[in-house]
C-alpha positions as CSV (number, residue, x, y, z in Angstrom):
1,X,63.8,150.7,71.6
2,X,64.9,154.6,69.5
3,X,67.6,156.0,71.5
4,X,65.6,158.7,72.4
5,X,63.4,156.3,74.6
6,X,66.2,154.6,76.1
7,X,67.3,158.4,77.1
8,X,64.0,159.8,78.5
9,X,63.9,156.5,81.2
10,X,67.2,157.3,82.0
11,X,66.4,160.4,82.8
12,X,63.1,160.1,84.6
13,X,65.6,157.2,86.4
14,X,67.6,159.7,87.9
15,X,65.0,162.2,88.4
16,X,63.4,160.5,90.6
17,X,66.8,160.0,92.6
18,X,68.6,163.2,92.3
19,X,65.1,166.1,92.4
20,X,64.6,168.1,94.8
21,X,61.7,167.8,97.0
22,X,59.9,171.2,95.1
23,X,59.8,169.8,91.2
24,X,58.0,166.7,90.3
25,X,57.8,165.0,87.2
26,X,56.7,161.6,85.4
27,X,55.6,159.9,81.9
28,X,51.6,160.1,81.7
29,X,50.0,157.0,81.2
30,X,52.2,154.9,78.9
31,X,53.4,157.6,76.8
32,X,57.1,158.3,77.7
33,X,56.5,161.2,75.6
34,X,54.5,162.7,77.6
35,X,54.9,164.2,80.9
36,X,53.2,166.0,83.6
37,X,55.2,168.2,86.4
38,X,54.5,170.2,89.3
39,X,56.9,173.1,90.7
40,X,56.1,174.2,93.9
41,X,55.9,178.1,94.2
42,X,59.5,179.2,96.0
43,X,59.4,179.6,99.6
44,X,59.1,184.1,100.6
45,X,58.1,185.1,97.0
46,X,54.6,185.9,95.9
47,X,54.8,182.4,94.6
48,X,55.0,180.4,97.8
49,X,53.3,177.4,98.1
50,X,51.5,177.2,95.0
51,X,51.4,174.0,92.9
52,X,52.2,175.1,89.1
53,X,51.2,172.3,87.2
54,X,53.0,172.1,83.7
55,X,52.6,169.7,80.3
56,X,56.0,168.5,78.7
57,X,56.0,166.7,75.5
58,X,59.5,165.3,74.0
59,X,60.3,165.2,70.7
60,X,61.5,162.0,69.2
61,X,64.7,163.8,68.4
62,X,65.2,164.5,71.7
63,X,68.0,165.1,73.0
64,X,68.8,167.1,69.7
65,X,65.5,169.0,70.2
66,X,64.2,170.7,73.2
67,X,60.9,169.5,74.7
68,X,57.8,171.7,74.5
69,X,56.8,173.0,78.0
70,X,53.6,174.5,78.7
71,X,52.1,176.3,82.3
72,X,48.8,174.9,82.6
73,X,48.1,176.6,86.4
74,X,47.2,180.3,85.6
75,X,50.0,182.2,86.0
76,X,50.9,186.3,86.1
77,X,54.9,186.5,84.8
78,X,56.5,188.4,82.3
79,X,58.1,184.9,80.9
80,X,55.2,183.1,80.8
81,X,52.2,183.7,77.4
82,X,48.6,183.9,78.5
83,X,48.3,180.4,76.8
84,X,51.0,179.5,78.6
85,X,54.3,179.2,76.3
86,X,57.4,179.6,78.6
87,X,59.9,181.5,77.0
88,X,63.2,181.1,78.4
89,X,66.7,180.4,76.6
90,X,67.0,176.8,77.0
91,X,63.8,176.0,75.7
92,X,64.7,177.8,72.6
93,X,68.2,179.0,70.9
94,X,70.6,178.0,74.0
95,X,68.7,174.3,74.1
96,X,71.7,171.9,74.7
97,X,71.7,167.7,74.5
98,X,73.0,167.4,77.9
99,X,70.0,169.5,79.4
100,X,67.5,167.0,81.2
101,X,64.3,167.5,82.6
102,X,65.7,168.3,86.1
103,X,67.7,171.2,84.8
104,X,64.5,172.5,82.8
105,X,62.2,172.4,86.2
106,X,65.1,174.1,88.2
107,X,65.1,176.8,85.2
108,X,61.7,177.2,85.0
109,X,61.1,177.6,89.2
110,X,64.1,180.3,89.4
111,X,62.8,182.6,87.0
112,X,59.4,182.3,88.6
113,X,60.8,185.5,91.6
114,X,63.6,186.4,89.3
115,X,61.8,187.0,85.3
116,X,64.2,187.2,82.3
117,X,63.3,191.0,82.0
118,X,65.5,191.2,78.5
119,X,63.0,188.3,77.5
120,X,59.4,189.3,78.2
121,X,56.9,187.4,76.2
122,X,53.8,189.3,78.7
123,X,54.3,192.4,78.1
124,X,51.3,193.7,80.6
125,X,53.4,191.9,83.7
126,X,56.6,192.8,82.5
127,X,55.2,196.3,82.8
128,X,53.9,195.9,86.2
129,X,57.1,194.7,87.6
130,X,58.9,197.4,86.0
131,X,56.9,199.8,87.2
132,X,54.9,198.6,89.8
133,X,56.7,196.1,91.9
134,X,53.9,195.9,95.1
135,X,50.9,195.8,92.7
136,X,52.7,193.2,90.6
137,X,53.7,191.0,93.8
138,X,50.1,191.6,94.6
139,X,48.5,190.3,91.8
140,X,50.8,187.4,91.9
141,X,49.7,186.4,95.3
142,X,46.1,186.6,94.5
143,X,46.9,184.0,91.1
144,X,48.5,181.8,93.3
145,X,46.0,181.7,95.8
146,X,43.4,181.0,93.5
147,X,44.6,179.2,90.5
148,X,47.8,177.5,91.7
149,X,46.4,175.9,95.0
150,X,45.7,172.2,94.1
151,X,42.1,171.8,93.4
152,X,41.4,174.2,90.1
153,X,40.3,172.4,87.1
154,X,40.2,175.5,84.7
155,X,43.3,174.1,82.6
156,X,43.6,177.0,80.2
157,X,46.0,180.1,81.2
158,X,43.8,182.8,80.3
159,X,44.5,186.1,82.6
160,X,42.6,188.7,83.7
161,X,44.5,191.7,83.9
162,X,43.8,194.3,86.3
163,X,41.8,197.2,84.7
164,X,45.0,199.6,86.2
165,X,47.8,197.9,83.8
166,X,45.5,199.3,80.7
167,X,45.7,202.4,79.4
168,X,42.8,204.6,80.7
169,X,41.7,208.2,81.2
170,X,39.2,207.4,83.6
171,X,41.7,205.4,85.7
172,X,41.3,207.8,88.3
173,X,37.3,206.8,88.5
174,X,37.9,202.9,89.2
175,X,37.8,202.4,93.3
176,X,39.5,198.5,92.6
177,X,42.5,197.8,90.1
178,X,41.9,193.8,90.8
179,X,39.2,191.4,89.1
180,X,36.7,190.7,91.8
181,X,37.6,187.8,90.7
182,X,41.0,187.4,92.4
183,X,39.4,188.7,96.0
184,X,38.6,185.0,96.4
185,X,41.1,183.5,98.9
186,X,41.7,180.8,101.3
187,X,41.7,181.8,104.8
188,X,42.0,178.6,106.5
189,X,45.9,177.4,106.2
190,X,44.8,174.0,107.9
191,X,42.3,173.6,105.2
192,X,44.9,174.4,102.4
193,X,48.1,172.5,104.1
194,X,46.0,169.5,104.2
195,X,44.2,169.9,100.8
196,X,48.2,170.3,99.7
197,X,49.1,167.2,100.7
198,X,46.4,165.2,99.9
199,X,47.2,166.2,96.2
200,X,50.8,165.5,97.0
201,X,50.0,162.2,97.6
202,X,47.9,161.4,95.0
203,X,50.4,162.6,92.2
204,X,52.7,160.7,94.0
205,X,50.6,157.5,93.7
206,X,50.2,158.0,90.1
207,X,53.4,158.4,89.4
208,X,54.6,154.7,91.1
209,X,51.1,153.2,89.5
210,X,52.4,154.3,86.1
211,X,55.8,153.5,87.2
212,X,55.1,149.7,87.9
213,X,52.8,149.6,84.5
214,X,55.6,150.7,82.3
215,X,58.0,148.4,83.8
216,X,55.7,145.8,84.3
């Protein structure tokens, strides 16, 4: 067994112990490799309650190379591509050995209310929260509520960007800055609580399922 495998169940060992009950995170299948988390949106932020799926792939280097996180849940943030590449220090030039996957998920949720704004890798949400801070919050909400609540199977990030963050002359003409689009929401929180913890659930059951297979 490499040392890096020896590491990586180590450290899905004490994940499972030591995480806080908003990150989630285990191998896929039999790939120790490969891993699939969930951050759940922080509580009074535009986030809230959303389930932000994400793909993490460990290099067998690792620890000596950082793993490769990607947003899959559609996603409006200045720190976060439209494919979605996360681009936040420790991922990239301040990547340390001792950084585990706990301490990646914990980045990764804080900067989702509080963007890196020295850092912007979308430059059309970094320039609504500049500028804009109720429209941006806005549009956030609506992402969330639409993309991030459990049951959407689009797995690419693609966004559709309000026509009022593009440069327009006509702006002034356009009676609805959002994508029709993002009108779509849930307005029964019964409905959604429960939908929530059904999915809850069944990641969970995964997780031991694959759990007692890779032991097994």
């Amino acid at each position: 067994m490499s040392t890096a495998i020896k590491l990586i169940m180590q450290e899905w060992k004490a994940f499972e112990y030591n995480a806080p009950d908003y990150i989630f995170a285990g191998p896929m299948k039999n790939d120790i490799f490969h891993w699939h988390a969930i951050i759940i949106g922080p509580p009074d932020t535009p986030f809230a309650d959303g389930i932000f799926n994400l793909d993490i792939i460990y290099s067998y280097e690792h620890p000596f190379k950082a793993p490769k996180c990607t947003m899959k849940t559609k996603i409006f943030h200045p720190n976060i591509s439209s494919n979605g590449k996360i681009s936040i220090s420790i991922l990239e030039d301040d990547w340390r050995p001792v950084f585990t996957i706990e301490k990646i998920l914990l980045s990764i949720s804080s900067i989702l209310d509080t963007p890196i704004m020295d850092h912007p890798i979308n430059r059309k949400a970094a320039r609504c929260f500049r500028e804009n801070r109720n429209t941006y919050n806005s549009i956030v909400r609506k992402y969330t509520s639409k993309y991030a609540n459990g049951s959407s199977t689009d797995s690419e990030n693609e966004q559709d960007i309000p026509k009022m963050l593009h440069t327009d002359t006509d702006s002034k003409n356009e009676q609805d800055p959002l994508p029709k689009m993002l009108h779509t929401e849930t307005n029964n929180p019964l409905f959604d609580f429960l939908r929530f913890i059904l999915f809850f659930l069944t990641i969970l059951a995964l997780l031991i399922f694959d759990s007692y297979k890779f032991f097994k």
